[in-house]
Structures are given as C-alpha cells and as structure tokens.
C-alpha positions as CSV (number, residue, x, y, z in Angstrom):
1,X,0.0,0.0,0.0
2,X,1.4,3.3,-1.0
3,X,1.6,6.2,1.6
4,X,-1.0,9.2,2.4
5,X,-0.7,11.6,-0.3
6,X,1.4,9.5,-2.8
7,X,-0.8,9.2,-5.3
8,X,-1.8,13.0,-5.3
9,X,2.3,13.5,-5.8
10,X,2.5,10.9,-8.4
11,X,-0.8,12.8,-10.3
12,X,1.3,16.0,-9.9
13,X,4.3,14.8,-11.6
14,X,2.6,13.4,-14.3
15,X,4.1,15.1,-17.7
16,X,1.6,15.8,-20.8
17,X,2.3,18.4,-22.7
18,X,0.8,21.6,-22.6
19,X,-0.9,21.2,-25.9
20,X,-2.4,17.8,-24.9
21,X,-3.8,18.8,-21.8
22,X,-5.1,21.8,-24.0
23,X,-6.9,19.4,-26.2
24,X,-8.4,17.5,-23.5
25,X,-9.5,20.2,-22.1
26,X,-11.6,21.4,-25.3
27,X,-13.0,18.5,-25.6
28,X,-14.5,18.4,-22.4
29,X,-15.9,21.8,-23.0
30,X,-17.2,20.4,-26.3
31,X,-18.5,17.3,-24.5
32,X,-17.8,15.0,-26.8
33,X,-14.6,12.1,-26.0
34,X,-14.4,8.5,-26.4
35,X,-14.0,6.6,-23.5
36,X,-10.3,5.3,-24.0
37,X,-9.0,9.0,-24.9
38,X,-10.6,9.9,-21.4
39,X,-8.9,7.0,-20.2
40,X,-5.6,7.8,-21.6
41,X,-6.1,11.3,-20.1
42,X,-6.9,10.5,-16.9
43,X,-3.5,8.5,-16.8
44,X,-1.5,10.9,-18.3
45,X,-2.7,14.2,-17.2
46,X,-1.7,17.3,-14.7
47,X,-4.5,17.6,-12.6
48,X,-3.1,21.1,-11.8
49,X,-2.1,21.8,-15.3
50,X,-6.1,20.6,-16.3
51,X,-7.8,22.6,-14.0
52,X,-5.4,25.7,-14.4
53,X,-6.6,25.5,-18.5
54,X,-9.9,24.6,-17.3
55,X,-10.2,27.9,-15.5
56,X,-8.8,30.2,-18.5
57,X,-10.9,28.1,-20.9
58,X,-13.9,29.3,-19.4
59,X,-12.8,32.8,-18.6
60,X,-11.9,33.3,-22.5
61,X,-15.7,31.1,-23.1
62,X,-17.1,34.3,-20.9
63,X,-14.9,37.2,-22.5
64,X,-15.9,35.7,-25.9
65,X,-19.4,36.2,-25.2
66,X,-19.5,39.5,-23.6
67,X,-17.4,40.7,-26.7
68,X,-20.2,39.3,-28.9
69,X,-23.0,40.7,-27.3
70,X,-21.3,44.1,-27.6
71,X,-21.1,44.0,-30.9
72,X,-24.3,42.7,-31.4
73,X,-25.5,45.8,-29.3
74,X,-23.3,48.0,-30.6
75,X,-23.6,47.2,-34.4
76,X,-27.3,47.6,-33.9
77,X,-28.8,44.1,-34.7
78,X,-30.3,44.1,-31.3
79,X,-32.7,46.9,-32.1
80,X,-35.3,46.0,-33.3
C-alpha cells in the first residue's frame, strides 16, 4: 500500500504536454470524448495543469461572449 498523499504527488508529476492537456480540455468543454482517450487522459494528465486551463478556458468562453453581445449591441442588430 502506498503512503498518504502519494498518489496526489504521483498525479502532480505526471508530464503531458501543454498542448495535450489543452486538447483534453476542449474537448471536455465540447462534451464529446471516447471513452479510451478519457482513459488515456486520466492516466496521463496534470490535474493542476487541467484545472489551471480549465479555468482560463472558461474565462476566454465568458470574454468571448460578452465581446459578442457588444457587438451585437453596438452594431445595432439588437434593435429591433
């Protein structure tokens, strides 16, 4: 049996590459990913490099749409 806390340290050291754990991430936000690719992801991952992208993903999701419904405000369109 391993010690408290060693398989948190082993998670921690895991090394994907940025653009991987990029990828992943996507998908997740798309919701679509087989069930081996999650598997492979789950063994390979960061899970402070995943939830670090996770977090900017969805503040660039939310700065995305507040840009478009300024323009969409701003252009006009809305008023109707």
């Amino acid at each position: 049996m391993s010690k408290p806390g060693q398989d948190l340290k082993d998670a921690v050291n895991r090394k994907a590459s940025l653009g991987q754990t990029i990828a992943a991430v996507a998908w997740s936000f798309f919701g679509v990913r087989r069930g081996k690719d999650h598997e492979n992801d789950m063994a390979r991952l960061n899970p402070v490099h995943v939830i670090i992208a996770g977090l900017l993903g969805a503040a660039l999701f939310v700065l995305m749409l507040v840009l478009l419904v300024r323009w969409v405000i701003g252009s006009g369109v809305a008023a109707a």
